[in-house]
C-alpha positions as CSV (number, residue, x, y, z in Angstrom):
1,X,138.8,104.9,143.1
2,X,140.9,107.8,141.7
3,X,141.7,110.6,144.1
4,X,142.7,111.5,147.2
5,X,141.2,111.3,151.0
6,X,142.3,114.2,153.8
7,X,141.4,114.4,157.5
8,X,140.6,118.1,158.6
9,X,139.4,120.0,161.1
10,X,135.3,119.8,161.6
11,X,134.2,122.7,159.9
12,X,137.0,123.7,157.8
13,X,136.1,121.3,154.8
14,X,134.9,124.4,152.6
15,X,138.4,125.7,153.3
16,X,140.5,122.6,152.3
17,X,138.5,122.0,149.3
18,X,139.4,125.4,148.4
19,X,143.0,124.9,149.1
20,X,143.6,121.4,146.8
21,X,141.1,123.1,144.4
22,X,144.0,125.7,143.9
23,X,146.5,124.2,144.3
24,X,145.5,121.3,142.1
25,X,145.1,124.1,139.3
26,X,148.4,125.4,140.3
27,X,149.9,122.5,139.3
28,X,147.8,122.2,135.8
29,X,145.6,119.3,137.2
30,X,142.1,119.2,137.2
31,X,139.9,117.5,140.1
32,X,137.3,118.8,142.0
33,X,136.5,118.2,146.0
34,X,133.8,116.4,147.3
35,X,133.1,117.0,151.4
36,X,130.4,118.0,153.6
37,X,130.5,120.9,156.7
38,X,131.5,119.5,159.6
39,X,132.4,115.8,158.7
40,X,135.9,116.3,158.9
41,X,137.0,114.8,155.5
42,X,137.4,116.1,152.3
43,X,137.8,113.7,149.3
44,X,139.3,115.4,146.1
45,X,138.6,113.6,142.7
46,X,140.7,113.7,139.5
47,X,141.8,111.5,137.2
48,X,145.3,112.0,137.3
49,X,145.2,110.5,141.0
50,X,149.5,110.0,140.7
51,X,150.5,113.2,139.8
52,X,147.9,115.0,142.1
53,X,149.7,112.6,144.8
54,X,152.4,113.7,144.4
55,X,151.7,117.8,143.3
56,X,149.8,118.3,146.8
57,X,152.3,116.9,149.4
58,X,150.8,116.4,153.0
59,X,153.7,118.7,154.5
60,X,152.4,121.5,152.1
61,X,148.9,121.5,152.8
62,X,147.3,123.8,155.4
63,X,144.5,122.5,155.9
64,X,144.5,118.8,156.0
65,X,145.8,116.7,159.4
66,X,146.8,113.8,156.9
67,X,146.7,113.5,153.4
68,X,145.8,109.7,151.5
69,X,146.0,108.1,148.3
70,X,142.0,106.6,147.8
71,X,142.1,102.8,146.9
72,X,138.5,101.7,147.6
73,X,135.0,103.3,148.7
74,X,132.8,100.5,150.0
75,X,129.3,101.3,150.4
76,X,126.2,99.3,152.1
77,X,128.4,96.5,153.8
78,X,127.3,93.8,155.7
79,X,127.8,94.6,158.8
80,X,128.1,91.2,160.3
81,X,130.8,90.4,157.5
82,X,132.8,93.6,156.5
83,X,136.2,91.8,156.9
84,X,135.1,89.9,153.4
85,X,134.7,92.8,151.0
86,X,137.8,94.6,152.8
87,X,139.5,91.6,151.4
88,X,138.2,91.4,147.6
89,X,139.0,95.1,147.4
90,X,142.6,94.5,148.4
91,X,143.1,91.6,146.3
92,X,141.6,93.3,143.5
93,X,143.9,95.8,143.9
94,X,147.2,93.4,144.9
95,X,149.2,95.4,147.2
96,X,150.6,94.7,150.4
97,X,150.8,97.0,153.2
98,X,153.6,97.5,156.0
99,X,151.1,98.6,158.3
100,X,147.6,99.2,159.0
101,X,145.3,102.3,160.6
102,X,141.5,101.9,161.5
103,X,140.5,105.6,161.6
104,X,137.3,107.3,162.1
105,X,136.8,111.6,161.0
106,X,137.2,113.5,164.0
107,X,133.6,115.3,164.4
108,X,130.7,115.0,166.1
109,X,129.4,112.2,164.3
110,X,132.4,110.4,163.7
111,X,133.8,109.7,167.7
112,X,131.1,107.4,168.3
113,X,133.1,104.8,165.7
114,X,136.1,105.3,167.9
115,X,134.7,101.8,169.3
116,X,133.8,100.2,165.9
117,X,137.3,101.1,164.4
118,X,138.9,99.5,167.2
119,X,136.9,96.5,167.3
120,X,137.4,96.2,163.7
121,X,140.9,96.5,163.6
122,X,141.4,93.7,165.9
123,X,139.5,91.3,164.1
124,X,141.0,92.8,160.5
125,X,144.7,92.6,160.9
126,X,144.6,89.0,161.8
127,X,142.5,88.6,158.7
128,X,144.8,90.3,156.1
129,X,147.8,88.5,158.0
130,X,146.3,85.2,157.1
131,X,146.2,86.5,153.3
132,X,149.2,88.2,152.8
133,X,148.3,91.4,152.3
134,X,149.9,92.5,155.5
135,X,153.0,92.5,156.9
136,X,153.4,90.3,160.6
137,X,155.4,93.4,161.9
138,X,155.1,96.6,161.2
139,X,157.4,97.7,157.9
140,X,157.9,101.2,157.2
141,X,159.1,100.5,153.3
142,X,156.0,99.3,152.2
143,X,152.9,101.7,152.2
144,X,149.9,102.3,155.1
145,X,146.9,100.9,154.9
146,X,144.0,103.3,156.6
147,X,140.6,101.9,157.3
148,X,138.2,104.7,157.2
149,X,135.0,103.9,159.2
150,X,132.5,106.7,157.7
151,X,129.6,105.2,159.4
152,X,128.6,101.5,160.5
153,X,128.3,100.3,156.9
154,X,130.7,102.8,154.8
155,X,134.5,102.5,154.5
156,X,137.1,104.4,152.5
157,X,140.2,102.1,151.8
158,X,143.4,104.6,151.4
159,X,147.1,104.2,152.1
160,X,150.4,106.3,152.3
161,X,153.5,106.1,152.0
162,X,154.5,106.2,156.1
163,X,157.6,108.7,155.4
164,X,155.7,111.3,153.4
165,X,152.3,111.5,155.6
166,X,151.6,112.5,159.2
167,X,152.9,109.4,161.5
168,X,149.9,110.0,163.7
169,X,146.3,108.3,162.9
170,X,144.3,110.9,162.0
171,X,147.1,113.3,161.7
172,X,146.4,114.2,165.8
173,X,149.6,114.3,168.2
174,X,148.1,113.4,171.2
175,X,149.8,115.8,173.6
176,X,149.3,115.6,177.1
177,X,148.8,119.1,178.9
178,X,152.0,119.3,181.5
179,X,150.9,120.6,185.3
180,X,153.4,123.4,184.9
181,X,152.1,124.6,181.6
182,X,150.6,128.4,182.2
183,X,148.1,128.1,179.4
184,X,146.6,125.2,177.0
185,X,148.3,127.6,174.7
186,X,151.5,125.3,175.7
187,X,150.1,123.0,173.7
188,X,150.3,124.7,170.6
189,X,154.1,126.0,170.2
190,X,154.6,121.9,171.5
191,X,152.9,120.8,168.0
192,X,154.5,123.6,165.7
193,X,157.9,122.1,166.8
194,X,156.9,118.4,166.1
195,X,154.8,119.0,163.3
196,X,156.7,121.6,161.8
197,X,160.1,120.6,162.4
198,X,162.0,117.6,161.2
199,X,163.7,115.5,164.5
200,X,166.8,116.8,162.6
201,X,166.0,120.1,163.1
202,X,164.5,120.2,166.5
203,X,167.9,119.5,167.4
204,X,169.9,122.0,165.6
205,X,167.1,124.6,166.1
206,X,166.5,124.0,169.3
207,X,169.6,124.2,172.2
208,X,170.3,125.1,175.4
209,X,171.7,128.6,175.5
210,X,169.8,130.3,172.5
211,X,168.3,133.4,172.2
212,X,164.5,134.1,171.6
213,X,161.5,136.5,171.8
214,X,158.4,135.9,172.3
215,X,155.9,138.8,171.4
216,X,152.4,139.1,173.4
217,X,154.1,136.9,176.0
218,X,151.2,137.1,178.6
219,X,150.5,134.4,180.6
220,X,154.0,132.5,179.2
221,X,152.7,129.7,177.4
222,X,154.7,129.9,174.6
223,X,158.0,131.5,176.9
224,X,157.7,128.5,179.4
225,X,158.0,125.9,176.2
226,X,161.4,127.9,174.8
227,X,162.6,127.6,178.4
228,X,161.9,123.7,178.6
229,X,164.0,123.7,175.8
230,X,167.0,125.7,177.4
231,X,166.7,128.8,175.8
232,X,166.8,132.7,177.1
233,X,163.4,134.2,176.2
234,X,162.3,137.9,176.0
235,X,158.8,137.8,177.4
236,X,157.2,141.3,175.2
237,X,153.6,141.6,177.0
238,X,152.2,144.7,179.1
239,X,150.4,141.9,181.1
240,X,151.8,139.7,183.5
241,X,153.5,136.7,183.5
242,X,153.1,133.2,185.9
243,X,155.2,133.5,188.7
244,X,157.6,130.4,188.0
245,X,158.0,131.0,184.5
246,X,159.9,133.9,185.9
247,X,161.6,131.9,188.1
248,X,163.8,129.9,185.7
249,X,165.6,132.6,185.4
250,X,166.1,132.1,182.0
251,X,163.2,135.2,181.3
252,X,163.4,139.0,180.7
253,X,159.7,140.1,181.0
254,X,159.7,143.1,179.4
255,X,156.0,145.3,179.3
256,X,156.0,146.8,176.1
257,X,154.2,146.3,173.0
258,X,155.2,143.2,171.0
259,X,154.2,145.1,167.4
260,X,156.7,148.2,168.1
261,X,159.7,146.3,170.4
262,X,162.2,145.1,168.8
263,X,166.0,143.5,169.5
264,X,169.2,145.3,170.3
265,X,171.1,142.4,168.6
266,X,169.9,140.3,165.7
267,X,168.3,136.2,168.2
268,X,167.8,132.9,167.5
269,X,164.1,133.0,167.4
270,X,160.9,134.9,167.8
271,X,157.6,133.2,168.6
272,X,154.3,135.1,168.1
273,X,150.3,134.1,169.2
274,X,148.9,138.2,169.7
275,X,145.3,138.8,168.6
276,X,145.7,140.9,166.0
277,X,144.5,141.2,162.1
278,X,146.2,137.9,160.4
279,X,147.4,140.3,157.3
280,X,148.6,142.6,160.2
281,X,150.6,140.0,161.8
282,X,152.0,138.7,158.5
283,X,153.7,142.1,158.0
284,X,154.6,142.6,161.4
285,X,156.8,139.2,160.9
286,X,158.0,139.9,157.8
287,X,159.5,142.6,159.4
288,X,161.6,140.6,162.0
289,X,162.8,138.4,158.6
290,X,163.9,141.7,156.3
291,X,165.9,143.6,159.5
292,X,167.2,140.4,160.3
293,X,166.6,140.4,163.8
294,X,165.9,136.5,164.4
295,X,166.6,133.1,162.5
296,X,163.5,131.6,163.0
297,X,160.5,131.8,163.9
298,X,156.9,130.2,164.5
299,X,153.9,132.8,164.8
300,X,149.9,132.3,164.7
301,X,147.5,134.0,162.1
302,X,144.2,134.0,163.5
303,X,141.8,133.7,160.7
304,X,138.4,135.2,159.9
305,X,134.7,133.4,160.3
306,X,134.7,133.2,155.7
307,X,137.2,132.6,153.1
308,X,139.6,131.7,155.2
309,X,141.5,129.9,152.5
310,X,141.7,132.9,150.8
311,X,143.3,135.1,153.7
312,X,146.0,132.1,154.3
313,X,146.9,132.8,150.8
314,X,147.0,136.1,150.9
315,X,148.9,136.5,154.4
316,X,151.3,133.8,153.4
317,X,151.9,135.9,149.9
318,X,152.4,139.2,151.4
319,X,154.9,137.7,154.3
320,X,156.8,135.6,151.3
321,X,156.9,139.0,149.4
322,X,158.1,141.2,152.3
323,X,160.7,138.8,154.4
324,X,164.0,138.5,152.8
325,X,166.0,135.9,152.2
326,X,163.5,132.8,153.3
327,X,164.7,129.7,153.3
328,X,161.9,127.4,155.1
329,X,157.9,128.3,155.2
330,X,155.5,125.6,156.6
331,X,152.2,126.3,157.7
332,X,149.6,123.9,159.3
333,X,146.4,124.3,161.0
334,X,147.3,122.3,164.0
335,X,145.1,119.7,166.1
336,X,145.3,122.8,168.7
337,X,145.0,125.5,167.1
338,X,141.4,126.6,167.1
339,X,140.6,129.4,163.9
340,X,144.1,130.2,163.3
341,X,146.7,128.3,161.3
342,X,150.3,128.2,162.8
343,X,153.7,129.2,160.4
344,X,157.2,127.9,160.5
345,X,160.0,130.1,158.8
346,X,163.6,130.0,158.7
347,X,165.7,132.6,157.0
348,X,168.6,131.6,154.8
349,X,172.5,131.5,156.3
C-alpha cells in the first residue's frame, strides 16, 4: 500500500489534507488525501510513496501529531485470529522492525480500542518475536512498526524510521499538569520546548540567567515555565499575575499592553499566547525578529473556525517575509493546543 498514514487532531483532517495536498504539489508530486472529519487520521495516496516520504518530513508538518510510511491496510479480519494476517502482510513485505507501536486515532470513536490495542500488542510482539520480524529488545537502527487499530476488524500496518518521527505513540507527550502551574496553559509552552526543540537545544536555549518576555502574561502560565527553567521574565499583561509566580523573584510584572511594549535592550526570548487576529500576531512578532529585540521565541496563532490551512500559510508567509535574518521556523499544532498552532523561531547569530 503506497502512501503515507498521519495522526491529527479530531476535526482538523480537512486541514491536514490540505496541507500534504500542498505541499505534496510543492514538491512536484502528485497524491491526493483520503480522511474523514473527526477520525483523527488522514491517509495521503501517491505513487511515488519514497519521495513523498521523504518531501513531507514529520518535523515540517503542522498538522499531523506523527507522520508514517503505509505498509499494509487489512480489512474484514478475523477477529479471533488477527495475529495470522498481521504476519503474511509482514512476510510478504520482509522487513524487520526495531520496535513495535499498537495505536488507535485519538477521537471519539477511536479511545474505546485503547483496550483492544493493548491486548493485542501483548499477544503480537511475542508473535512476531517467534518469526523474526522483530527485534527481542528494542533497536532504534531499524525502523517502527505501528499497528493501527481503526476498528475491531480494520488495521493499518505503517512504520518509521524512530529518529525522523515523533518518539511518542500517537505523536501525544503525555504531560502531567504540575500543582504549581497557574494555568493548563503551562502545558503548552512545556510541549513547544520538547516538541519544538531538539534536547541539544533545550540546553543551549534554555539556562539559568537568561533574559525573556512574555507578552499577555496574565495569569503566568507561560512566565512560571521560563522561570522553572531559571530565566528572568518580563510579565507584559494589564491583568494580574498568581501570587507566587511573583515570588520567585525572578519576575518584572509590568501592566502595559504586550502589542505596543517593547525592550530597552535587545533578550533572550519572547514568548506570546494573546487573543488576537493570527495575521495580527504574525506581524506583531515579526516585529520583535526585524528590531532585533529577542533571539528566540515561541508564540501562539489562534486560528479561525475555516480554512485554517490556509491562514497558517498565510501568517507563516507574511512573518517569514517581515522577520529578518531567520534562522529556525517550526510550527506544530500541539496535543494542547486547542484551535491554534504554536511557532518556534530563532534568528540568525
Amino acid at each position: 500500500m503506497d502512501g503515507l498514514l498521519c495522526w491529527c487532531r479530531a476535526g482538523f483532517e480537512p486541514d491536514l489534507a490540505a496541507e500534504l495536498t500542498e505541499r505534496a504539489a510543492e514538491a512536484g508530486l502528485a497524491g491526493y488525501a483520503r480522511t474523514e472529519r473527526g477520525s483523527g487520521y488522514v491517509i495521503f495516496h501517491g505513487e511515488e510513496a519514497d519521495a513523498l516520504d521523504a518531501a513531507l518530513p514529520w518535523r515540517s508538518l503542522v498538522f499531523a501529531r506523527q507522520k508514517l510510511r503505509l505498509l499494509a491496510e487489512l480489512r474484514g479480519i478475523d477477529t479471533q485470529d488477527r495475529i495470522r494476517p498481521v504476519l503474511v502482510a509482514l512476510k510478504n513485505i520482509g522487513q524487520r522492525f526495531g520496535e513495535v507501536w499498537l495505536e488507535h486515532p485519538d477521537s471519539e470513536t477511536g479511545k474505546p480500542l485503547a483496550g483492544l490495542a493493548r491486548s493485542f500488542g501483548n499477544a503480537l510482539r511475542p508473535a512476531l518475536r517467534k518469526h523474526g520480524l522483530l527485534c527481542t529488545s528494542a533497536d532504534s537502527r531499524l525502523p517502527r512498526l505501528h499497528v493501527a487499530i481503526l476498528a475491531s476488524d480494520h488495521l493499518l500496518l505503517a512504520c518509521t524510521n524512530p529518529q525522523e518521527g515523533a518518539p511518542w505513540p500517537l505523536g501525544i507527550p503525555r504531560l502531567k499538569m504540575h500543582p504549581d502551574a497557574p494555568s493548563r496553559s503551562a502545558l503548552k509552552l512545556e510541549e513547544a520546548f520538547l516538541s519544538l526543540l531538539t534536547e541539544n537545544e533545550r540546553s543551549r536555549l534554555l539556562q539559568n540567567g537568561m533574559r525573556a518576555a512574555d507578552l499577555g502574561a496574565a495569569p503566568g502560565g507561560w512566565t512560571w515555565v521560563l522561570t522553572r527553567h531559571g530565566l528572568h521574565v518580563h510579565a507584559i499583561d494589564n491583568g494580574p499575575l498568581r501570587a507566587h509566580v511573583l515570588d520567585t523573584g525572578l519576575v518584572t510584572h509590568l501592566r502595559e499592553d504586550g502589542f505596543r511594549w517593547r525592550p530597552a535592550t535587545p533578550l533572550d526570548w519572547m514568548v506570546c499566547d494573546m487573543v488576537e487576529q493570527p495575521i495580527r500576531v504574525a506581524a506583531r512578532m515579526a516585529e520583535w525578529f526585524a528590531h532585533g529585540w529577542c533571539q528566540h521565541a515561541v508564540f501562539n496563532l489562534k486560528l479561525p473556525m475555516k480554512k485554517r490551512w490556509a491562514e497558517t500559510a498565510r501568517c507563516l508567509a507574511l512573518f517569514r517575509q517581515q522577520a529578518d535574518a531567520l534562522a529556525t521556523l517550526r510550527c506544530k499544532q500541539l496535543y494542547h493546543d486547542r484551535e491554534e498552532i504554536t511557532v518556534f523561531a530563532s534568528r540568525k547569530d
